[in-house]
C-alpha positions in Angstrom: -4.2 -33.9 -7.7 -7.6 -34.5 -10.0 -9.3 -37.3 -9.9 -10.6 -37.4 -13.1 -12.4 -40.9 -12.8 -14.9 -38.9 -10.3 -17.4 -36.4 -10.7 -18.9 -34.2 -7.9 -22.4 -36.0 -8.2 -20.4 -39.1 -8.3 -18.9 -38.4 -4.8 -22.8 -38.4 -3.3 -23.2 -41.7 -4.2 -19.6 -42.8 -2.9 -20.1 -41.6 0.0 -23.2 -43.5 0.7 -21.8 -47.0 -0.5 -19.0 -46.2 2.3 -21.3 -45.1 4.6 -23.7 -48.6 3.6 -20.5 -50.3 4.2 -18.9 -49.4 7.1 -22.5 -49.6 8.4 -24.1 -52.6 7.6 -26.7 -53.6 9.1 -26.3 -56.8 10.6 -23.2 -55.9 12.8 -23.8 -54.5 16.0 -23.0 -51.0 16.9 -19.5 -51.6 18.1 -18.4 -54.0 15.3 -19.4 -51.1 13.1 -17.4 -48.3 15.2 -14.3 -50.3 14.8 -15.2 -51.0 11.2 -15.6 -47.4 10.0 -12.7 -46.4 12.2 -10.5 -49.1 10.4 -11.7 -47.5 7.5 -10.5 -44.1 8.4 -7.1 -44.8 9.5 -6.4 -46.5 6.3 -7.6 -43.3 4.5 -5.6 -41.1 6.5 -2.3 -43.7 5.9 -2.9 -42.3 2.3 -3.7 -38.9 2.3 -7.5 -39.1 1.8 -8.4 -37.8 5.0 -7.1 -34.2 5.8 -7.7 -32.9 9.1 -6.4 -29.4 8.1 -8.9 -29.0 5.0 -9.1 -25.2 4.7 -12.7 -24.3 6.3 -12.7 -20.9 4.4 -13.7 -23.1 1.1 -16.8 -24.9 1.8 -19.3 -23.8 3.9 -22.1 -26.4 5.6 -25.3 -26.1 4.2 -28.9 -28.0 5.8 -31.2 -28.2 2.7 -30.2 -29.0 -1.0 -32.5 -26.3 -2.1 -29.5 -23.8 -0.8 -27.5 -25.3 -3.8 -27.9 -23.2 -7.0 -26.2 -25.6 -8.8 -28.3 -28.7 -8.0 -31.7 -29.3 -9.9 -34.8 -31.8 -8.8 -33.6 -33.5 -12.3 -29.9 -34.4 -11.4 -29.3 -38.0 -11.3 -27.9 -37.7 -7.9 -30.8 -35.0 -6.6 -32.4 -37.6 -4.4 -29.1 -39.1 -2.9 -27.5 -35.4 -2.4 -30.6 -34.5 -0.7 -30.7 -37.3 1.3 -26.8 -36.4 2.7 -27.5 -33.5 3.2 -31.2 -33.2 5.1 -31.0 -36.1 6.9 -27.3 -36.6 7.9 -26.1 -32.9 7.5 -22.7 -34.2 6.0 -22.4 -32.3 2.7 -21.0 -29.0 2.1 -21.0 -26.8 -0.5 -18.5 -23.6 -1.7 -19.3 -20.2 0.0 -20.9 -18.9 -3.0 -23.8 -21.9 -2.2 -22.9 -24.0 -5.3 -22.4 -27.8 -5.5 -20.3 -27.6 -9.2 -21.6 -31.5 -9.6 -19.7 -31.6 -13.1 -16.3 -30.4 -11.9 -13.6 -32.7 -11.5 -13.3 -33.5 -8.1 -9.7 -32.9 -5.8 -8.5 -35.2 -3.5 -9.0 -32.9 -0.4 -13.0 -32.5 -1.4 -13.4 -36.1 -1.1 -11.4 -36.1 1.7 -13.8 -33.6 3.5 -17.2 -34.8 2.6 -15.8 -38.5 3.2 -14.8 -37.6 6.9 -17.6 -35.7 7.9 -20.3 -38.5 6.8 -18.7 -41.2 8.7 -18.2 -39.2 11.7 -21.7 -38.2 11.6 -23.0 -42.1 11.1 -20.0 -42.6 14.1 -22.1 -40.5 16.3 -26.0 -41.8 15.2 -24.2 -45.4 16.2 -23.3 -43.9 19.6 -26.3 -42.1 20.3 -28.6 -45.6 19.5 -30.0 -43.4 16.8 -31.8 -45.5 14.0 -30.8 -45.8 10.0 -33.4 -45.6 8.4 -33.5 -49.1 6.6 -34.4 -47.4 2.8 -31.2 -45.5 3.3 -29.1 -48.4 4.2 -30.8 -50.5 0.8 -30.5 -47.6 -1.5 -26.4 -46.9 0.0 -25.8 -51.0 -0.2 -26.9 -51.0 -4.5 -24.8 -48.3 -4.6 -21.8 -49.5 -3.1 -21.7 -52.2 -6.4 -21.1 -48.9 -8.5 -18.2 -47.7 -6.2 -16.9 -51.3 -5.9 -14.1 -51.0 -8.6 -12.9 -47.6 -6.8 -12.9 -48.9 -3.2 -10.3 -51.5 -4.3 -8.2 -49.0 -6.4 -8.0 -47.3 -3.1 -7.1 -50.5 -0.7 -4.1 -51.4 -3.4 -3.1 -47.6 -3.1 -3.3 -47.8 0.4 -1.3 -50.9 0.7 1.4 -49.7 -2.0 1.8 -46.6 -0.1 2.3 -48.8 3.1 5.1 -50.9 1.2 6.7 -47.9 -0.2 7.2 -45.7 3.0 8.7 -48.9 5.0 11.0 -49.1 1.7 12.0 -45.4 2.2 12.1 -45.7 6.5 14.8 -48.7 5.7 16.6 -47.1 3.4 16.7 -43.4 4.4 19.9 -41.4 4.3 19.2 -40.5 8.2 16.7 -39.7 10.4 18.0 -36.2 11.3 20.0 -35.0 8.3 19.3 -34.0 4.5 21.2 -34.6 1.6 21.3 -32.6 -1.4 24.3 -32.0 -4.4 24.8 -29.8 -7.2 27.3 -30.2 -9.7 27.7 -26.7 -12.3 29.9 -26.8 -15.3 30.5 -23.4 -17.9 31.4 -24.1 -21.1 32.9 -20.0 -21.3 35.2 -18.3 -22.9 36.5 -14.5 -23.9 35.8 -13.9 -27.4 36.9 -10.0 -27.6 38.9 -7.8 -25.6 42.0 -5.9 -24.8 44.0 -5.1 -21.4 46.8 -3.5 -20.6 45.8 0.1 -22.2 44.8 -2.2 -25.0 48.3 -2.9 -25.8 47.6 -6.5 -25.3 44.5 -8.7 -26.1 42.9 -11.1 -23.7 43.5 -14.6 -24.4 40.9 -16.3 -26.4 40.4 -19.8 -24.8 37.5 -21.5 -24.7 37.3 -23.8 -21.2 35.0 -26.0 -19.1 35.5 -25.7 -15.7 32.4 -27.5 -12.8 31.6 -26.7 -9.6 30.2 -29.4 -7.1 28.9 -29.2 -4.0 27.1 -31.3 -1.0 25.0 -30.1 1.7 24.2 -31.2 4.7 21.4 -30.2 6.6 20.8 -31.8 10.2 17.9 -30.9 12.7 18.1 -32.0 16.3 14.8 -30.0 17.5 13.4 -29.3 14.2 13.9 -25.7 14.1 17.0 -25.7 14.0 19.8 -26.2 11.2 23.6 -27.7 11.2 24.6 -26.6 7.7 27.8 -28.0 6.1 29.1 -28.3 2.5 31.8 -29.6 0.5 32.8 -28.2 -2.6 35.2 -28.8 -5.2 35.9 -27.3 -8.6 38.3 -26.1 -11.2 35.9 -23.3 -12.3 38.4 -20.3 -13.1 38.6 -16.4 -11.6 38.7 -14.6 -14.9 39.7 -11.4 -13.2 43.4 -11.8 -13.5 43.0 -13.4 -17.5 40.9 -10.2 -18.4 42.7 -7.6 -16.5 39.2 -6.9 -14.4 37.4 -8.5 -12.0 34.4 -7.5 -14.5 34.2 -11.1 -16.0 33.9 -13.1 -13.2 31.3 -15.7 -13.3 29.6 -16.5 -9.9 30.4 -20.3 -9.4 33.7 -19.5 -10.2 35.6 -22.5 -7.8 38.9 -22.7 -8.5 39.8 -25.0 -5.9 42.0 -27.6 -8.9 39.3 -30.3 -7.6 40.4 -30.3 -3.9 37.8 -30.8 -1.3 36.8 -28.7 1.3 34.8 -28.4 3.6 33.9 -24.3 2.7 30.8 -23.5 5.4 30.0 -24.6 8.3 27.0 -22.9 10.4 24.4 -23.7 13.3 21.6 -21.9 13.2 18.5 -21.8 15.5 15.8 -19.8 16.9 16.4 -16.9 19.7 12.4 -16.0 20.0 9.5 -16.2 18.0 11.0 -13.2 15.7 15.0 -14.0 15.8 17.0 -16.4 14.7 20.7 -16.7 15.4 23.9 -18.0 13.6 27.3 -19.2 14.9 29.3 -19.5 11.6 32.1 -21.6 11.9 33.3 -21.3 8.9 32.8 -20.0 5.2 30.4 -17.8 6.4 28.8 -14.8 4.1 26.8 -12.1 4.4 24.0 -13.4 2.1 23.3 -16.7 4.4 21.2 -14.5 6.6 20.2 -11.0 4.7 18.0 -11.5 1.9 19.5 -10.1 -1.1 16.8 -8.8 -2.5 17.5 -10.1 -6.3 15.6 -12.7 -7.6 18.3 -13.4 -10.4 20.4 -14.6 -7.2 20.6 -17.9 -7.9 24.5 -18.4 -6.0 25.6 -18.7 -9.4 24.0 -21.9 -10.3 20.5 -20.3 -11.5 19.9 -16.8 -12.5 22.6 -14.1 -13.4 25.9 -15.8 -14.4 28.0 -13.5 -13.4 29.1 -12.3 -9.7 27.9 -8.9 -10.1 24.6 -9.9 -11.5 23.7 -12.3 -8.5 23.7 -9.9 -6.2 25.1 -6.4 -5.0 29.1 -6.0 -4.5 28.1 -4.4 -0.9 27.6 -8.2 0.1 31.1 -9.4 -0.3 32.1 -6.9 1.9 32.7 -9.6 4.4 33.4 -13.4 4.8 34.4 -16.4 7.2 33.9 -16.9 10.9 31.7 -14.8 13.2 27.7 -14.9 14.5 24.6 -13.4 12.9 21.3 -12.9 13.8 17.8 -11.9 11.7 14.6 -10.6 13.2 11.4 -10.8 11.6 8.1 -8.4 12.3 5.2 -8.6 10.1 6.7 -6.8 7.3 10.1 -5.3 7.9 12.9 -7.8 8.4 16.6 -7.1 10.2 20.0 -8.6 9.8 23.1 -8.0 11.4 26.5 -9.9 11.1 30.3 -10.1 12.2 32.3 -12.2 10.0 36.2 -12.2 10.1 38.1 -14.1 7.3 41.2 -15.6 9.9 38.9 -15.6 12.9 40.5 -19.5 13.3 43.9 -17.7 12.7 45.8 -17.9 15.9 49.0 -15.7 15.0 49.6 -12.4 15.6 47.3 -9.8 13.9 44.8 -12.2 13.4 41.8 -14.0 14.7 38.5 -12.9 15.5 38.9 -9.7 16.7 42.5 -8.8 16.0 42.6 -9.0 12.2 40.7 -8.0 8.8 36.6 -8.6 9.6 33.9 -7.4 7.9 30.2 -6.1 9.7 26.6 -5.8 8.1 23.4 -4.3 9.0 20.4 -4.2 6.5 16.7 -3.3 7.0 14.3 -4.9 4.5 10.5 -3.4 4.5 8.1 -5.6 2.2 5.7 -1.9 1.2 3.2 -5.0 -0.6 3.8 -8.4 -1.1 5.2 -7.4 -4.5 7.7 -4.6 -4.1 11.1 -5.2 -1.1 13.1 -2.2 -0.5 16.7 -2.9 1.5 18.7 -0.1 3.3 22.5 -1.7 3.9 25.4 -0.4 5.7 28.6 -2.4 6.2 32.0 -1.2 8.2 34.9 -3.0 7.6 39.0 -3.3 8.0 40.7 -5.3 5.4 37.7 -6.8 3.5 37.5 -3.7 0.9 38.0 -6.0 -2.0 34.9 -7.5 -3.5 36.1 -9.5 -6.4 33.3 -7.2 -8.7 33.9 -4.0 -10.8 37.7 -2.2 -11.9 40.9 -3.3 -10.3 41.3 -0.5 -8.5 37.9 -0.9 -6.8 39.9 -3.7 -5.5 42.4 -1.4 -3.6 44.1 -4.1 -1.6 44.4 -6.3 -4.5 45.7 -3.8 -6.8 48.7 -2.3 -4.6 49.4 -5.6 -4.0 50.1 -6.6 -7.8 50.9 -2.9 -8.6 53.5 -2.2 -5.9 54.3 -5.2 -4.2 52.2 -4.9 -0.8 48.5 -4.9 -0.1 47.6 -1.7 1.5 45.8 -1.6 4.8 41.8 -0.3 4.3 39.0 0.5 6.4 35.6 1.4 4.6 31.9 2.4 5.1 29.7 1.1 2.9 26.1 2.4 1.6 23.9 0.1 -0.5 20.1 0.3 -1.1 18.2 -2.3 -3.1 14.6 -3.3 -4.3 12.6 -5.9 -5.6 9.1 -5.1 -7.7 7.3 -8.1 -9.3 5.0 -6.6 -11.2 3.1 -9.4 -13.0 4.0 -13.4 -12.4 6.0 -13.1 -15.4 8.4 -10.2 -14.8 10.4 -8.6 -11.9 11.6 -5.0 -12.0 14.7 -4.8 -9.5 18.3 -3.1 -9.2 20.4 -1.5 -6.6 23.0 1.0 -6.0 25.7 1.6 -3.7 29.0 4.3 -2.4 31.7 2.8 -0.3 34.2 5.6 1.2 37.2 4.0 2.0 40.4 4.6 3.2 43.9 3.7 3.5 45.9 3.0 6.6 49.6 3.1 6.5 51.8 4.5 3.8 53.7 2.2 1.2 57.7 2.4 1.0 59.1 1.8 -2.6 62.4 1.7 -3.6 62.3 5.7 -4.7 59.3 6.7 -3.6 56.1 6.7 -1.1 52.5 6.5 -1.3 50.7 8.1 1.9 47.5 7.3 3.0 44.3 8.5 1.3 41.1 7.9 0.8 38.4 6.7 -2.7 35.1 6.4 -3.5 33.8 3.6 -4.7 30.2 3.5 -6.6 28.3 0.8 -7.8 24.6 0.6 -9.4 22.5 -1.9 -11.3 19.2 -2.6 -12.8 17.7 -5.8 -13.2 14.8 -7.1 -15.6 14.0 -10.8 -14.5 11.4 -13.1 -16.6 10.5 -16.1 -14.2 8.8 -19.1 -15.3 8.8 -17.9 -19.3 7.5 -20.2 -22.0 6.9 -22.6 -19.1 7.2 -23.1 -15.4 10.9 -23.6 -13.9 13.0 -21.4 -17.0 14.2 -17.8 -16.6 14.9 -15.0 -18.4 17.3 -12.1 -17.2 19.0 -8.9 -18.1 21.3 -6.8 -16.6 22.3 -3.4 -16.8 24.8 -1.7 -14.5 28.1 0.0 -13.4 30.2 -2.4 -11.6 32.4 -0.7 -9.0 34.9 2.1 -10.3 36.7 4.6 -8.2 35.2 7.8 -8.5 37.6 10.4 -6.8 40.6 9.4 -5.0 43.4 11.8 -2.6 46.0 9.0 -3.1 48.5 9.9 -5.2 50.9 7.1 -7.3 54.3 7.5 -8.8 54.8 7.4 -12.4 52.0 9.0 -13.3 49.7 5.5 -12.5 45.9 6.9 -12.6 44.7 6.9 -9.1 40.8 6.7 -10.2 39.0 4.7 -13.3 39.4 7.4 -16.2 36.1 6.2 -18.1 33.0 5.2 -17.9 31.8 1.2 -18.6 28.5 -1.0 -18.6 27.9 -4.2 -17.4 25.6 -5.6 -20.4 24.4 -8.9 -19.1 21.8 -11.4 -20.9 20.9 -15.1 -20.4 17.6 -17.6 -20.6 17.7 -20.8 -18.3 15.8 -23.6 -20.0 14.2 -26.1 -17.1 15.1 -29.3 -18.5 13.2 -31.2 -15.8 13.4 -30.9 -12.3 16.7 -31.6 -12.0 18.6 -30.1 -14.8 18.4 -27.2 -16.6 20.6 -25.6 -19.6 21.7 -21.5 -19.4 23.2 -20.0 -22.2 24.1 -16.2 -22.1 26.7 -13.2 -23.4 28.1 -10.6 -21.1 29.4 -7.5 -22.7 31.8 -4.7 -21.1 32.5 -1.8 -23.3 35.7 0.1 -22.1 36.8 -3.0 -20.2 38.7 -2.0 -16.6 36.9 1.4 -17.4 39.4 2.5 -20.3 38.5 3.6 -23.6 41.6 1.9 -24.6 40.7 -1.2 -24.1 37.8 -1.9 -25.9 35.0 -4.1 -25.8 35.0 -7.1 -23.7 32.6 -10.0 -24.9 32.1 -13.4 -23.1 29.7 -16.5 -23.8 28.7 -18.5 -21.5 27.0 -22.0 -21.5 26.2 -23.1 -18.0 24.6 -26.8 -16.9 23.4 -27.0 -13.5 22.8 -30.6 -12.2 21.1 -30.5 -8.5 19.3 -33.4 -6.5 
């Protein structure tokens, strides 16, 4: 923070009324210890005094003359030179310049204040004199400072009042508390399902998410993570007739609470860190994502598919984690099960559907991320993204009556380029080969097992911090899953892969209200909605609020 009611120049003569003060010359030499280390304490109480001032940006100099900056006609020459000859207490920047006009920070003061008064701490110690014309000249000039050095008492003593206030009233000692509430004023405005023999329904809703975290440290590198949500905030995927639609802080929980994640994490060395999820767990709570439009729904892309790749719901629940981090290349690896608290047959940790993840993330600069990803899984095929077929298990289920049993293997890669502060290039693409595991009985027929390809790609154009610091800008253009090729074959002539090709056309601005709120409206369009030409076009709008303290 400036101080704009000090100049550079000005600081020289500061420093020697403090110095004339904490000084003065009729106290004896441990009076004035105690004095000037009074004197520092309270500094330190209010951030004046930094210890940790970065040593790369000024650089100690022993005659004034090494100043460029600083001529014999300054109005401060005399004093600087004084400082700096006699007590060897002022520094300059590396480049040997004073910059006596600029507006002076907080930490400067800081450093040039601390290093005078230890210097006059050890000339007291060492019975070294004071020259007495210094100590005349420093005590005038500690009239002109007089207004500031009782500014700076009253902050000190505010500061003092307002900590005890917050040490009384704290939410704990251990734990953080933070909310976020996210309503969507949405709503499908064109659209057709069903082989476009019927349109989607045209209502306009406003549905919320909320959720509170908790985050507790007993060691203080360690987490407890917990969080409660609630919401009404509606899957569009069955309204639509594709999962194409859904909005990532969908939460259609009617307004019931739940406790939906529940984690401990710590540190296993200096380079991993562990995770015991006990419940809610996912993927993306320990493997960076590498989107910065991934904003969990709440900031950035709107939609599921936009916040992040499909490969990443390929698993969710209970299970462990662990990330390791060298230099530049980063590695993740997770087992999550979805009924790993289910006791009953088929179920559990290791007896029922579970879904694994290992990703390798190499930072080439600090500007461009590239992410290899490969997740194995049985049962966790569906990802909520993309056609309904892509969602195998779902689709059999509402199709024939019975969710078909799935392994896959799943292939992602992903990057990240920021190539200026105001835009990031990124996208990803991805192949899951899955297949089926038993055959479904119907009343006059039989589907055997088989196996489909799954794709996936998108490409992502993000604009932080446009117009101002805190909004963002995004587009999104991609292929959501489809099935590519498929050996299973249906009865009645049901299509077994996605017949056509459709976009995922995605564009929004978030507009940073203050820290604390901000206002994104955006459209998503899906030509060939459910990848069929006879469904048309899909068009939503969107108007999402996020709330977060």
């Amino acid at each position: 923070m400036r101080t704009p009611m000090l100049r550079k120049l000005s600081l020289v003569w500061g420093l020697g009324a403090l110095m004339a003060i904490a000084l003065g010359t009729n106290q004896p030499a441990e009076a004035q210890m105690i004095q000037t280390s009074t004197l520092s304490n309270r500094l330190r109480l209010d951030g004046f005094l930094n210890d940790g001032v970065d040593p790369n940006v000024l650089s100690q100099i022993t005659s004034v003359s090494e100043l460029r900056d600083v001529q014999p006609t300054a109005w401060a020459y005399e004093a600087l030179k004084s400082l700096v000859e006699r007590y060897g207490c002022i520094v300059g920047y590396p480049d040997r310049t004073f910059r006596g006009d600029g507006a002076l920070y907080r930490w400067e003061f800081a450093a040039g204040l601390n290093a005078c008064m230890n210097v006059m701490e050890r000339l007291i110690q060492e019975n070294v004199a004071v020259l007495r014309e210094d100590v005349d000249k420093l005590k005038r000039l500690a009239q002109e400072f007089h207004g500031e050095l009782v500014v700076l008492g009253a902050r000190v003593d505010n500061l003092e009042v307002r900590t005890a206030y917050l040490e009384d009233h704290q939410f704990s000692t251990t734990t953080k508390l933070s909310g976020q509430v996210v309503t969507a004023l949405s709503g499908i405005v064109s659209g057709d399902k069903n082989n476009g023999t019927e349109s989607i329904t045209r209502n306009t809703t406003l549905g919320y998410r909320t959720r509170l975290e908790l985050n507790t440290s007993f060691r203080g590198d360690d987490d407890l993570f917990i969080r409660l949500s609630s919401g009404n905030l509606e899957d569009y995927g069955p309204i639509a007739g594709t999962f194409q639609p859904v909005l990532g802080a969908t939460e259609p929980e009617d307004g019931n609470l739940s406790n939906s994640v529940l984690y401990y994490t710590l540190p296993a060395t200096e380079n991993i860190r562990l995770w015991a999820m006990g419940a809610g767990g996912a993927f993306d709570d320990f493997t960076n994502t590498v989107n910065v439009l991934d904003g969990d729904g709440a900031f950035g892309a709107l939609t599921a598919f936009g916040t992040r790749s499909p490969i990443y719901f390929l698993g969710e629940g209970t299970g462990a984690a662990l990330q390791g981090t060298w230099d530049r290349l980063q590695l993740s690896l997770g087992y999550l099960a979805p009924a790993g608290n289910d006791p009953s047959q088929g179920e559990g940790l290791f007896n029922g559907s579970f879904g694994t993840i290992a990703q390798v993330n190499y930072d080439f600069t600090d500007n461009l991320t590239v992410a290899l990803t490969y997740s194995y899984g049985y049962n966790t095929l569906d990802t909520s993204t993309g056609s309904q077929r892509s969602n195998f298990r779902y689709f059999t289920e509402t199709t024939f009556g019975e969710a078909a049993k799935t392994s896959h293997n799943a292939y992602g890669a992903a990057f990240s380029w920021q190539l200026s502060d105001h835009f990031v290039l990124g996208g990803w693409g991805g192949l899951t080969k899955a297949r089926t595991l038993n055959s479904i009985d119907l009343a006059d027929a039989s589907i055997g097992r088989g196996s489909l390809d799954i794709w996936n790609w998108a490409v992502t154009l993000a604009f932080p911090d446009i117009i101002k610091e805190g909004n963002m800008a995004g587009i999104i253009v991609g292929m959501q899953p489809w099935v590519s090729s498929s050996s299973i074959v249906f009865p009645d002539d049901i299509a077994t892969t996605d017949i056509d090709s459709s976009l995922h056309l995605e564009g929004f601005f978030q507009w940073a209200v203050n820290d604390n709120l901000s206002i994104t409206p955006g459209i998503v369009v899906v030509p060939n909605a459910d990848y069929n030409n006879a469904n048309g076009t899909l068009v939503m709008g969107v108007i999402r609020t996020t709330f977060s303290f």
